[in-house]
N, C-alpha and C positions, 0 to 999 in steps of 0.2 A: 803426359803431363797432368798434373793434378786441376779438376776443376774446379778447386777450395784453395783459401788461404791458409798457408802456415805460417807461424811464428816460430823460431825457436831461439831459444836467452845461448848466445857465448860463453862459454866461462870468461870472464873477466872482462867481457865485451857487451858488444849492443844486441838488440832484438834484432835477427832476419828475418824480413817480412818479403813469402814467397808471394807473388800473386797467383790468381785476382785480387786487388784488393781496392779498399779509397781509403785513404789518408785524410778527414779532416782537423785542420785547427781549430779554435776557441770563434773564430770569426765564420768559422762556415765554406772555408775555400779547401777546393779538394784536390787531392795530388793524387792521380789514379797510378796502380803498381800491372800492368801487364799480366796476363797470363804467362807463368814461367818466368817469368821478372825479379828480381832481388832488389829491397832496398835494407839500407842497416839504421836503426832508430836510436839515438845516442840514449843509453843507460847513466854514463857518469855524471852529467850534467854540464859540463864542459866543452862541451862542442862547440865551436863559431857556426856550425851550419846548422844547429837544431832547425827539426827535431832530428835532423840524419846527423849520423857518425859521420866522424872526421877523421878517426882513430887518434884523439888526444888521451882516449881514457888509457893508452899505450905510455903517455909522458908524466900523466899523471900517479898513475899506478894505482888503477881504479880495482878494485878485487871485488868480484860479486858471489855472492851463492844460488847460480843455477837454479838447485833443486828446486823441488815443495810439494809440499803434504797434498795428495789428494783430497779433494773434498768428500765429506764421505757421501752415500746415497741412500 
């Protein structure tokens, strides 16, 4: 199991966020993610449970573009 957190963007979905991680809001409360743990972080904006997916961006027919340009170094 990884001892870092990954992200990685869905086509057409949310961020999966592997653990370890912490998750805070604007207020400072933190929602800890397990080592080895998944959570999904709504992308469409439409979710009742932000900031986690619902899978509403499925009804909506939310389309994202994955990619993107490395930065250069």
């Amino acid at each position: 199991m990884p001892s870092h957190c990954t992200i990685e963007m869905e086509a057409n979905g949310p961020y999966v966020v592997t653990g370890p991680a912490t998750i805070r809001d604007p207020d400072g409360h933190a929602y800890e993610v397990a080592e080895g743990h998944t959570v999904r972080l709504c992308r469409c904006g439409h979710s009742a449970k932000k900031p986690f997916c619902d899978s509403t961006h499925r009804r909506v027919d939310f389309v994202s573009r994955p990619s993107f340009e490395p930065e250069p170094k």
